[in-house]
N, C-alpha and C positions, 0 to 999 in steps of 0.2 A: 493398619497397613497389611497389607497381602502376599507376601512375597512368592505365593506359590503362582501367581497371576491368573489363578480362578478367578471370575466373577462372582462373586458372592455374597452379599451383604447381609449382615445380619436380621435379628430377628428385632430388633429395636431400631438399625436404622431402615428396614424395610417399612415399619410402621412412621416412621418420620419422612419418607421418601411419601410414603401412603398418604399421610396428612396433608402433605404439601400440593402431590396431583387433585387430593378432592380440591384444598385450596383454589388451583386454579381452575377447576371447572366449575365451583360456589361460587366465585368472583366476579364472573360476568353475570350470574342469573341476581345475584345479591344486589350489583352495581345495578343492573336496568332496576329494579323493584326501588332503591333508593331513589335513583336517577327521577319515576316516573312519580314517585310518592312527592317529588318539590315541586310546592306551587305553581301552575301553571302545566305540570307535566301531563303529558296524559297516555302512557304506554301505550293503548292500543291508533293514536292518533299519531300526533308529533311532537317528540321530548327535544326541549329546547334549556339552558341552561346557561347562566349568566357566568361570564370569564372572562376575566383577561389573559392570563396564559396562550389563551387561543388566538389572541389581538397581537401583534408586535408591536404596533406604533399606529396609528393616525396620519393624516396626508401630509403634516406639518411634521412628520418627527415625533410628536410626543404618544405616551400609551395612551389608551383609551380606557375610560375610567369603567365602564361596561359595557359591553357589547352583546345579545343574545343569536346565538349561534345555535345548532344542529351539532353536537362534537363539536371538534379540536379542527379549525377549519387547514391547522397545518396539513391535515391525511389528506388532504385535497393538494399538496404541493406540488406548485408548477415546474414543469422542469425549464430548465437556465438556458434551452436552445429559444424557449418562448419568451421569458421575462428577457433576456439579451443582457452585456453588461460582465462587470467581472464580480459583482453583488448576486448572494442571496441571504434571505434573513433567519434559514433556518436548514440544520442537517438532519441526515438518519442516522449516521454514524455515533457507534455507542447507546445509540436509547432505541430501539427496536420501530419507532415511528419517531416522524419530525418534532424536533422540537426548535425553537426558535434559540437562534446562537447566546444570545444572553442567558438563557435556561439552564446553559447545560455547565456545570462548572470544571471544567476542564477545556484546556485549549485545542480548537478546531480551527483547522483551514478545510475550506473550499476552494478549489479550483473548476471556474464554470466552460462551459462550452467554448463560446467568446474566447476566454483569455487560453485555452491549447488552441483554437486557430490561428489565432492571432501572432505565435509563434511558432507556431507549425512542431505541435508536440504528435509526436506519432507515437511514443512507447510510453510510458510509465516512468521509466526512469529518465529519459528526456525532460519529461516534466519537471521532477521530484528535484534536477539538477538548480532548479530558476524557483526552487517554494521555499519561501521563510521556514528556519527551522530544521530542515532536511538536509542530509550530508547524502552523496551519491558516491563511490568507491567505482572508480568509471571501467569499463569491461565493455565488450561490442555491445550496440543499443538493441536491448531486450533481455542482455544477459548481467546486467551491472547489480550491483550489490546497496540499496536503499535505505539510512538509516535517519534515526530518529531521537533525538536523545542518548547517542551513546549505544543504541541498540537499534540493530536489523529489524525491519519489515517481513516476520516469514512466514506470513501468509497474506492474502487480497481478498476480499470479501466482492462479491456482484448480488449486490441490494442484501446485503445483511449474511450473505450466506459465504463462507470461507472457504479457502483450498490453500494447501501449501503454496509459497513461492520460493523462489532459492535462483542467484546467479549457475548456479553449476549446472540445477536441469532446464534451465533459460526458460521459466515461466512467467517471465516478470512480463506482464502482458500488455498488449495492444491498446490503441483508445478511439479507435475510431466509431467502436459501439458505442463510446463511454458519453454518457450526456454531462456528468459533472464527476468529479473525485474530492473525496471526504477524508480529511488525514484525522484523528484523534492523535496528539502526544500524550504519551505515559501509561501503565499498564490502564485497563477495562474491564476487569474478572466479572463484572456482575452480569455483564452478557456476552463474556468468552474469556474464562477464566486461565483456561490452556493457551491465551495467546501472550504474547511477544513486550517482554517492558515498554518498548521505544513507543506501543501504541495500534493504530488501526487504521487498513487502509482500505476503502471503501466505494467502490466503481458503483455510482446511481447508471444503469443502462439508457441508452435510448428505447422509447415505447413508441410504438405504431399511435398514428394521429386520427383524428376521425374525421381530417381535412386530407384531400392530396398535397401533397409536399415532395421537392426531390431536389435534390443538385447533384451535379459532378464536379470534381476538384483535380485538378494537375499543375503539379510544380517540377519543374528541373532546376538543379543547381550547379554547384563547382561541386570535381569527383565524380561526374556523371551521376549525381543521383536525383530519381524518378521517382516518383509516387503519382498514383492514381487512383480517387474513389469513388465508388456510387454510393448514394443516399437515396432509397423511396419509401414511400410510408404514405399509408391511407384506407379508406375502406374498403373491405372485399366482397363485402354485401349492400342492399342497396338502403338498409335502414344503415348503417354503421357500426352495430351491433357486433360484426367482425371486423377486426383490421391489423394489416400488416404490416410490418416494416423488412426492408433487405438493405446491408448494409456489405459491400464489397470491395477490398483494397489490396493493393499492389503496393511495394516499393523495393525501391535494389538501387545500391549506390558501390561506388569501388573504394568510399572510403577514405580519409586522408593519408594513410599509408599505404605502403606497396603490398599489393594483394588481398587487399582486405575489404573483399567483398562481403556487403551484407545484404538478403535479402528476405523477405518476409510477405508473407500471403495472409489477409484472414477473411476471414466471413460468417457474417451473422444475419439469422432471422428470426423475426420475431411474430406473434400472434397474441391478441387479447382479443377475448369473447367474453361479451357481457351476457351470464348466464341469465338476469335479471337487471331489475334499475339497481341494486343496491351489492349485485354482485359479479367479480370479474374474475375470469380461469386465464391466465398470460403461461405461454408458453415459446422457451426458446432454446435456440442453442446456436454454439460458439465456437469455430475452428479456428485457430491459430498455428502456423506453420515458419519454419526458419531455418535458413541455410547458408550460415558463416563460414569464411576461411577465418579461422580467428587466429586475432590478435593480441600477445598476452603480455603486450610492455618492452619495456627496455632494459637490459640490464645495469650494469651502476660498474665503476671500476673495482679490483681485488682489494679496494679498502673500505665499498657501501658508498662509495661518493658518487651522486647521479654526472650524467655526461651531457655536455653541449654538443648533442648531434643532429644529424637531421632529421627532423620531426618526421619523416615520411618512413625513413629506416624502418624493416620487418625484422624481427629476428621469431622467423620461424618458416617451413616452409612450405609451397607451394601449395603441397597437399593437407594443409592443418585443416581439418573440414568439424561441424558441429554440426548436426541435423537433428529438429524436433519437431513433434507437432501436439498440441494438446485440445483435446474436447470437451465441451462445455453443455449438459443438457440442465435444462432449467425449467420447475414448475411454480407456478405459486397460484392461489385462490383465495381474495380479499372478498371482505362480509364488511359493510357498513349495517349496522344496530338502528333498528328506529328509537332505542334511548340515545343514541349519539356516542355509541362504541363502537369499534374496530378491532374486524378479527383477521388473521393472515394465517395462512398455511404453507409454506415454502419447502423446496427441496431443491440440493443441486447432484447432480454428478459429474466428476471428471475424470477425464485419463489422459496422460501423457508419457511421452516415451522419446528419451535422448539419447543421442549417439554422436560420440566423440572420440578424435583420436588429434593429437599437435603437438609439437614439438616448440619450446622457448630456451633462454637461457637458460643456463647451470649455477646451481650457488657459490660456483668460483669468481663470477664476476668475471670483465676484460683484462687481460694480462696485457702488460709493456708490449708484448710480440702481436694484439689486434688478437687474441685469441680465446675463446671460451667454453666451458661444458656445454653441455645439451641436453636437458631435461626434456618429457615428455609424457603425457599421459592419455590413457584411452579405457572410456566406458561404456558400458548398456546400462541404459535406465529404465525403471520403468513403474510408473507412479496409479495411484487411484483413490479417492475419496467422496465419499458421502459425507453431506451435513444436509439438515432437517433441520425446520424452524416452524413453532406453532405458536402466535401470542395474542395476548387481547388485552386492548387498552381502554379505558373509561375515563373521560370527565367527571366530575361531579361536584356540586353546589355542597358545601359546607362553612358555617358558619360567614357567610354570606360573600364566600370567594368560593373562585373555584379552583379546586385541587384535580388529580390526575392518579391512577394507577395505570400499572403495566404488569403480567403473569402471565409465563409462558413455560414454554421448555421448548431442548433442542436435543441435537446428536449430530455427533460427528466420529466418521472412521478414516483414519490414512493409512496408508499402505505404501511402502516402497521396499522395490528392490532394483539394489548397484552392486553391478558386478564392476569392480574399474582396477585398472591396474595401472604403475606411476614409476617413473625412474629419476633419478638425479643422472644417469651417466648413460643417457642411450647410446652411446657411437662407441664408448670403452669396451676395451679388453677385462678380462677377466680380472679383477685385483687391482688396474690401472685404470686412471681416469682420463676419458680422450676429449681432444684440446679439438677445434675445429678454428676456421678462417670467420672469425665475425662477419665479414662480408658477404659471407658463402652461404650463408644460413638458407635460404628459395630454393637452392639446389642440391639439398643435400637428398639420399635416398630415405625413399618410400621404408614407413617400419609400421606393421601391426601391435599398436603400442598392447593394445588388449590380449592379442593372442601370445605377446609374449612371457605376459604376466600369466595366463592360463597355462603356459608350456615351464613354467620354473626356471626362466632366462635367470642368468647373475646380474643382481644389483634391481631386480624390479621386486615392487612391495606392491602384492596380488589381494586384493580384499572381496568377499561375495555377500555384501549383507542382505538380512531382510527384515524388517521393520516396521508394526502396527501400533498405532495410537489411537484408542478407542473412548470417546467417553458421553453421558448422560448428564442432561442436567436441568434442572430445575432454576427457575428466576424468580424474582416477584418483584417491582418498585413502586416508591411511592414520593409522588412529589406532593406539600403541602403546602396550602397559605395560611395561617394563621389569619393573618392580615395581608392590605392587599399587597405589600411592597415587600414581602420576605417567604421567598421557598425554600421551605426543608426538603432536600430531598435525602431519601434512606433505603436502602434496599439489601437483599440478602441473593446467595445463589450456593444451592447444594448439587454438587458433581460427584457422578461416577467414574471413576476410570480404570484403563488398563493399558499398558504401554509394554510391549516386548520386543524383543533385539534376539536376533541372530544369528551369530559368525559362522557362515557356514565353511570356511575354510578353516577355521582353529577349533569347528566341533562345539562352541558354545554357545549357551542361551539364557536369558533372564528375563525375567518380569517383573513388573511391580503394578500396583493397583490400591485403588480408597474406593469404598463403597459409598462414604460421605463427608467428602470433601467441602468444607465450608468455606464461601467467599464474601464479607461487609462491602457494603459500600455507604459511603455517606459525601452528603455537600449543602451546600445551603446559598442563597441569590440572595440579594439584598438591593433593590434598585434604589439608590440616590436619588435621582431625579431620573425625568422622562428619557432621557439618551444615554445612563449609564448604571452601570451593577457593579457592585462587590461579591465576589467569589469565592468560598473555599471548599475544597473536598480532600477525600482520602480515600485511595483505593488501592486494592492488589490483585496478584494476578498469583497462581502456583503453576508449573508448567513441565510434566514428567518430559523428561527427556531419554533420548535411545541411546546414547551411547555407551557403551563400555568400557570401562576401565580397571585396572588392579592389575596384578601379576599373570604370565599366560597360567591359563590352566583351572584360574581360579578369577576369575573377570566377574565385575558384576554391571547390570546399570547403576548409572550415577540418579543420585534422590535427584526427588524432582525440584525444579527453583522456585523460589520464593521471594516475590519482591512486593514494596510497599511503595508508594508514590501520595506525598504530602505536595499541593499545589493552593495557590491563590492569587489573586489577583483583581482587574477590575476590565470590565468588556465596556465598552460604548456602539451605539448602533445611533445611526443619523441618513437625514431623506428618507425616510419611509424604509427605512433599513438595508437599504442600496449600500450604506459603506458602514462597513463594520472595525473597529479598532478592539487590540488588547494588549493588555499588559500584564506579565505572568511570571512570578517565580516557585519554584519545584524544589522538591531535596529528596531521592530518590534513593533506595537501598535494595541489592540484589546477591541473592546467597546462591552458590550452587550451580554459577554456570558452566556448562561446558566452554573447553577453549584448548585451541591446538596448540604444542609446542613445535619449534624449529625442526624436530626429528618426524615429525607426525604425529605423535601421541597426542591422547586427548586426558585432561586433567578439569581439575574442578577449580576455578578464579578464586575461590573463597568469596571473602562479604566485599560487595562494591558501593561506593557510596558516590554518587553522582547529582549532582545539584546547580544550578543555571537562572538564568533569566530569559523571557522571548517578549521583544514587542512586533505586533503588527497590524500592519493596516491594506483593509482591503475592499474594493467595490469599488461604485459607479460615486464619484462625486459631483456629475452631472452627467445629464444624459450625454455627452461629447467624451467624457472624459473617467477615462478610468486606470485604476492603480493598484499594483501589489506592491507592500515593501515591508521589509522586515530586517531586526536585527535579533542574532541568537547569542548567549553565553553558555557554554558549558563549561565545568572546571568537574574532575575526575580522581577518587584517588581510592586506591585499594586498603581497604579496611584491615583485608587479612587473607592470604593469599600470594601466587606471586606473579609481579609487577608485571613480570615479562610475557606472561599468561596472557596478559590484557590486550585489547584492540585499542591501541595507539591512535588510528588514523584522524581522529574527530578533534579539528581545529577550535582554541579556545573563542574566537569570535568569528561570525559569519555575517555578511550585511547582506541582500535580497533586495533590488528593487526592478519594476517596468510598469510603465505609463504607456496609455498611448491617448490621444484627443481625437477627433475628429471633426472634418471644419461642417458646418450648415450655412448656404448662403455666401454671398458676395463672387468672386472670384478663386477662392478656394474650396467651394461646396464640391464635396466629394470625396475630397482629398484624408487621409489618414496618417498621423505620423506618431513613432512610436519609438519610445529605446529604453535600456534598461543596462543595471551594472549588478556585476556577479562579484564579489569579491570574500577574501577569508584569510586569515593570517598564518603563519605557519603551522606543520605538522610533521610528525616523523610517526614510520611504522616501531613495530614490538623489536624490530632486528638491529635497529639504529640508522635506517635511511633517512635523512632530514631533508624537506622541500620547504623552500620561503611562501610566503604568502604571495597572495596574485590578487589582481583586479582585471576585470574582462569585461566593456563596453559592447552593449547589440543594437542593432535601429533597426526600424521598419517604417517604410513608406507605400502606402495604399489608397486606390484610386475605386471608386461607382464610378465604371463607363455607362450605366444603366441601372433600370430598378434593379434587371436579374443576372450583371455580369460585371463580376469584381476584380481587382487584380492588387499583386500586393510582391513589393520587394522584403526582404530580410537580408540582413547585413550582420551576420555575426562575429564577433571578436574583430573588431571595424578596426583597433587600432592595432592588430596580430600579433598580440603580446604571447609569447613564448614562455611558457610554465609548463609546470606540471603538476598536474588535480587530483592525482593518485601516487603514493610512493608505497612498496612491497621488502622483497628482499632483494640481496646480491645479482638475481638471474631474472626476476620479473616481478610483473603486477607496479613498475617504473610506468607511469602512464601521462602521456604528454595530453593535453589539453587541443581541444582543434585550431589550425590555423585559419586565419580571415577568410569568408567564406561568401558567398551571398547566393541565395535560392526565391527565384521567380515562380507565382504563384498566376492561376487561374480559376477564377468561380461561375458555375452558373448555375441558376437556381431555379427551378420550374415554376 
């Protein structure tokens, strides 16, 4: 370890760093020369190679005992707007190219095209509220807080490549580009060893078609709220060899509370050039933009007890404003191998930059007299990161199955700087705390919450950080078969890093750094018969963190975290691998995390141990008829550390289900009907707010007036059951659930 936060690696792990790049550039020349040396191969013609790996199943369901392929016919994976359906048989998430679901031993969901229209998901965490397995911590749609096992989401990936997300800089992104999303649960070090326990979230984009293709989409609902989108895609030259896609969309609604407009812009384009038959240059980029009066809950009475009010009630005012926008450039350059390998070269860039100023409850809570503090906070943000991605993956015939490697390397740098300043007591006098009219909250005056923090107001806490996380790394994996019905997979990853902090208001700075950071991974598949596998893995992640903590004067960052994640279970895949089931338990342990206390400081959780079960099930169980549902357990408990530290909010059982059929033929050919239940048993935050558990009923009915012009009702919380899906402290982050709602759709398709 480094603590001067030089870059530096020694003279031993330079030479290990050295072995491992030749490694992966010998690994492909070695792989083809193997690859073309098996019978039948012939490098300079066409290497063909007998596998199943590359098969998922047969027309019937079952695998196919050999099939001879060109590669891993997964790299060829179709995207989910063309196969249709709430099924696909295979992700990219966690293993650098597809792999088929049963492969990968760790639990995945997919969520396809189909099933976000189908509910009319427009953000991310819209989504992530209706996924088996995912807790949502609700905030204005785009700024909500996304977790997974007891742990946040904090970062998204677009096709492999990461960027931070976080509710506060409201990056939690759009999906209207999105062709499908790829959740992995539990850490994934071996191919992002710096990311997040809870797991990986993973945006496959839409890509430009080499047909013409286009729709428009408009819904209004209840709250005034509008969306409207373009879809076009197709070729721009007249071989097809280039082609486009533009992806444009609107929406602004008032929200089920008073004043609480949200509105959101974004737009994407896209370009793939086939440099050759076996190679493609895709290039894109990604605006997203957003402009909330935000709303930050309700506050609870001066003893933490939540209130039966009216769910519409603001308590904040008129001028609470959030404005962001963030940008997304994107390259990547794929190589198909005439041995039957795959090589990718990716890059992303982003920047974002948020601006906030609101005002919500005070941690007094409502007094007998309707009366309450007034907290408030207001920041400049402003973010940026590169990540880079190079890997190459091989089939190959041994021992008369076929096995698979993957070796790569990547980079990734982040960058931020927040300048934000916060009060518990904006309206107060000097030393006194000022009480305001609960009611009154819309019309209270205008306050520069930021500039007051920059001018040394009393009672505001002013912070200016600035914040880089830099690091390097090496992959290699390897899936094997021994035999045909058993993969070993095993792999390793050597990272560089460098993570430094800040404070430039208290004058201090720290780093830390590993020049060689080592990460295992191992698992192994065992298929039982033709529709089902046995699963186990082990994996971890380390994860330097920025912040600082210790006495003023003498701060340091906190060591970076360390968590392990033990899983297993059993996957089934059935129809042609249209509907996918599993069944999963974990036992999860995490050292080191940062966590705020009540007064704002940030401290270290100590060891956490968190452990659960997930079932679920999901796909086309015929072509009419398709299904997500899931149930989650998590059970939590702090090793060593304190309690109060911890994030509370994650309910010990979650159920997840939505259907929808579709009739063909007779008198209801056309017709669509859909519904689904949300429900979760109790939760209380770290402060002591306790909320019951809820059940939340949604339906959808949808009509073909024609090939190319759809229509579709949504009916959410149909019986308008009154909860609350988020509890905070005393003054906010009390978040009521939406009331009965229903939003009319319109499609036409070119």
């Amino acid at each position: 370890m480094n603590q001067t936060g030089k870059f530096c690696p020694g003279a031993g792990e330079v030479r290990y760093l050295t072995s491992l790049l030749a490694g992966a550039v010998l690994l492909p020349v070695t792989g083809g020369v193997w690859a073309a040396e098996q019978p039948g191969g012939d490098a300079a013609e066409t290497t063909t190679v007998t596998t199943t790996t590359a098969t998922a199943s047969g027309g019937d369901g079952s695998r196919l005992d050999t099939i001879t392929v060109e590669g891993n016919r997964l790299y060829d994976m179709l995207p989910s707007e063309q196969t249709g359906g709430y099924g696909v048989d295979a992700a990219t998430v966690g293993t650098k190219t597809p792999a088929a679901l049963r492969d990968i031993p760790q639990s995945i969901s997919v969520v396809t095209r189909e099933a976000i229209e189908d509910q009319n998901f427009d953000t991310l965490d819209q989504m992530a509220r209706r996924t088996p397995g995912v807790r949502v911590l609700s905030n204005d749609d785009g700024r909500s807080s996304i977790y997974s096992r007891g742990y946040e989401y904090d970062e998204y990936n677009i096709d492999g490549l990461p960027s931070p997300m976080s509710s506060i800089t409201g990056s939690v992104p759009s999906l209207s580009s999105v062709d499908r999303v790829e959740l992995m649960r539990g850490p994934s070090g071996l191919f992002n060893s710096t990311s997040e326990m809870g797991g990986i979230v993973n945006l496959v984009r839409k890509r430009p078609t080499y047909d013409f293709q286009g729709h428009v989409t408009g819904r209004y609902g209840s709250w005034d709220q509008r969306y409207i989108e373009t879809d076009l895609s197709g070729p721009i030259n007249a071989d097809g060899s280039v082609r486009g896609r533009l992806v444009i969309d609107n929406s602004d609604t008032n929200g089920f509370v008073d004043h609480n407009d949200n509105e959101r812009n974004n737009f994407y384009g896209a370009l793939d050039i086939d440099l050759d038959d076996a190679t493609t240059l895709s290039l894109a980029f990604l605006r997203q933009s957003k402009d909330i009066t935000v709303n930050n809950g309700v506050p609870t009475d001066t003893n933490g007890n939540l209130l039966d009010i009216r769910r519409s009630k603001f308590f904040g005012a008129d001028w609470n404003s959030f404005d962001s926008q963030s940008n997304d450039w994107i390259a990547e350059l794929t190589h198909r191998f005439d041995n039957g390998g795959y090589g990718r070269v990716a890059a992303r860039y982003s920047n974002r930059n948020a601006d906030y100023n609101y005002i919500f409850g005070g941690s007094t809570g409502i007094n007998a007299d309707n009366e309450i503090s007034v907290a408030g906070t207001g920041a400049h943000i402003d973010q940026q990161s590169v990540s880079a991605d190079a890997s190459y993956s091989q089939p190959f015939e041994l021992m008369g199955n076929t096995s698979e490697f993957v070796v790569g390397t990547d980079y990734k740098r982040y960058e931020l700087e927040n300048e934000a300043s916060r009060s518990q007591n904006v309206y107060g006098e000097q030393g006194a705390i000022g009480f305001v009219d609960a009611d009154g909250f819309a019309g209270l005056p205008y306050r520069d919450l930021l500039q007051q923090g920059r001018n040394g107001a009393g009672g505001f806490r002013y912070n200016d950080d600035r914040t880089t996380l830099e690091e390097y790394g090496l992959y290699t994996k390897l899936t094997f078969r021994p035999i045909q019905d058993l993969a070993l997979i095993g792999g390793g990853r050597v990272s560089a890093y460098n993570a430094r902090a800040n404070d430039r208001v208290a004058g201090e700075t720290d780093s830390r750094s590993d020049d060689a950071k080592f990460t295992p991974y191992a698992g192994l598949v065992y298929d039982l018969d033709s529709h089902h596998s046995l699963y186990a893995s082990y994996s971890e992640v380390f994860n330097p963190q920025t912040s600082l903590v210790g006495d003023a004067g003498n701060r340091e960052l906190l060591k970076p975290r360390e968590g392990q994640q033990y899983e297993t279970g059993i996957k089934g895949s059935y129809f042609n691998g249209d509907l996918n089931a599993r069944l999963s338990a974990f036992r999860m342990y995490d050292e080191n995390r940062a966590a705020s206390t009540p007064d704002g400081d940030t401290v270290s959780s100590g060891k956490t141990r968190i452990q659960g079960a997930e079932l679920e099930l999901t796909g086309s169980i015929t072509d009419q008829w398709d299904v997500i549902a899931g149930y989650t357990y998590l059970d939590t408990e702090v090793k060593d550390g304190d309690e109060e530290a911890t994030f509370l909010l994650m309910p010990n059982n979650m159920v997840n289900l939505w259907t929808q059929y579709g009739f063909e033929g007779g008198v209801l050919d056309g017709f669509r009907i859909g519904g689904g239940v949300t429900a979760m048993d109790g939760f209380h935050s770290s402060q002591g707010v306790e909320a019951p558990g809820y059940a939340v009923v949604d339906a959808m009915v949808g009509y073909d007036f024609t090939r190319n012009l759809s229509g579709q009702l949504n009916f959410n919380n149909i019986l308008d059951k009154k909860y609350y899906d988020r509890v905070g402290s005393f003054g906010t982050f009390n978040m009521y659930g939406a009331p009965s709602n229903v939003v009319a759709s319109l499609r036409y398709d070119f």
